[in-house]
N, C-alpha and C positions, 0 to 999 in steps of 0.2 A: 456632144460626147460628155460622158459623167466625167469628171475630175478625178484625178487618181486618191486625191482624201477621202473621196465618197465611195472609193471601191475596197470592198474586204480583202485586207491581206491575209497570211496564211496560218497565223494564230488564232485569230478571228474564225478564220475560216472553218477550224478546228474544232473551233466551241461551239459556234452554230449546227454544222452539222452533226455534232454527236453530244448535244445538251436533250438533254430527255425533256426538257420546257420548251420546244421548237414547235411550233404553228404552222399549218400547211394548207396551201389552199391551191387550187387546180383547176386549169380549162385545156382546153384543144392547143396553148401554146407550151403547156410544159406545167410543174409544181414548182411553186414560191412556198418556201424554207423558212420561215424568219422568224426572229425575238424581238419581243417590245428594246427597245431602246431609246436613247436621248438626243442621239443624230442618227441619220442616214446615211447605212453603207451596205452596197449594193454588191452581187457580184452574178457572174453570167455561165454557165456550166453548159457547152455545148459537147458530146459525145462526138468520135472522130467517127465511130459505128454509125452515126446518123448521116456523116455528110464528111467525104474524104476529103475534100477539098480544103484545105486550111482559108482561102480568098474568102468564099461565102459563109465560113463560120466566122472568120472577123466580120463580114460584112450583118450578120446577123446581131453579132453583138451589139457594132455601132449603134445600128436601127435599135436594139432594147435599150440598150445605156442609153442614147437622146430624148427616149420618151421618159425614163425615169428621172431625167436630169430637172424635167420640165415638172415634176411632182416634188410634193412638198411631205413627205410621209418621215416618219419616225420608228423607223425598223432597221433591223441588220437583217439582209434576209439575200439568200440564195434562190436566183431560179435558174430548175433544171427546164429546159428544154427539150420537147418530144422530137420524133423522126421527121413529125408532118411539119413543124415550124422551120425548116429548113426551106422550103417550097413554097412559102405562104408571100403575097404580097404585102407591099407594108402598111398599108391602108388596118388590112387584117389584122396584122401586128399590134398595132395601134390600138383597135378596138379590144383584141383580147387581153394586151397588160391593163388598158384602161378598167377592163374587167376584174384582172385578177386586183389590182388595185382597189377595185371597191368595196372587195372581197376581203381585204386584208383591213379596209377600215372599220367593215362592220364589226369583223370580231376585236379586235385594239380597242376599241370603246366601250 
């Protein structure tokens, strides 16, 4: 699980999503949101429209927060998650932030 320092609060959260400097990049798991920054902080936007269940949108969370906990990146960034990432195994999961992650370093460089 990400630590709650590394998670964006709601000021943050503010600037990220409505700074006109915001970066995006996209697969099958959802679009990551982010600005260059000096730490890592993360946060997880699941829609109640994609999955009513509040159990399996925490449980979806967890699964992203451990995989980024385990990365070493330098962004504040938001990812929205799609309808189909609700359903996906975590193997899946894995590969696709792994993706969007790569994705977010080529252009950071």
């Amino acid at each position: 699980m990400l630590p709650s320092k590394e998670r964006i609060k709601t000021p943050l959260f503010k600037e990220v999503s409505g700074s006109r400097q915001v970066l995006s990049v996209y697969n099958d798991l959802g679009t990551l949101k982010f600005l260059k920054s000096d730490s890592k902080k993360i946060s997880i936007v699941i829609s109640s429209k994609s999955q009513k269940r509040a159990v399996l949108r925490n449980k979806l969370k967890r699964r992203v927060y451990s995989i980024f906990s385990k990365i070493d990146l330098k962004i504040n960034g938001i990812l929205y998650t799609s309808k189909k990432s609700t359903t996906m195994e975590f193997e899946n999961i894995k590969n696709l932030t792994n993706d969007l992650i790569e994705k977010t370093k080529r252009i950071t460089k």
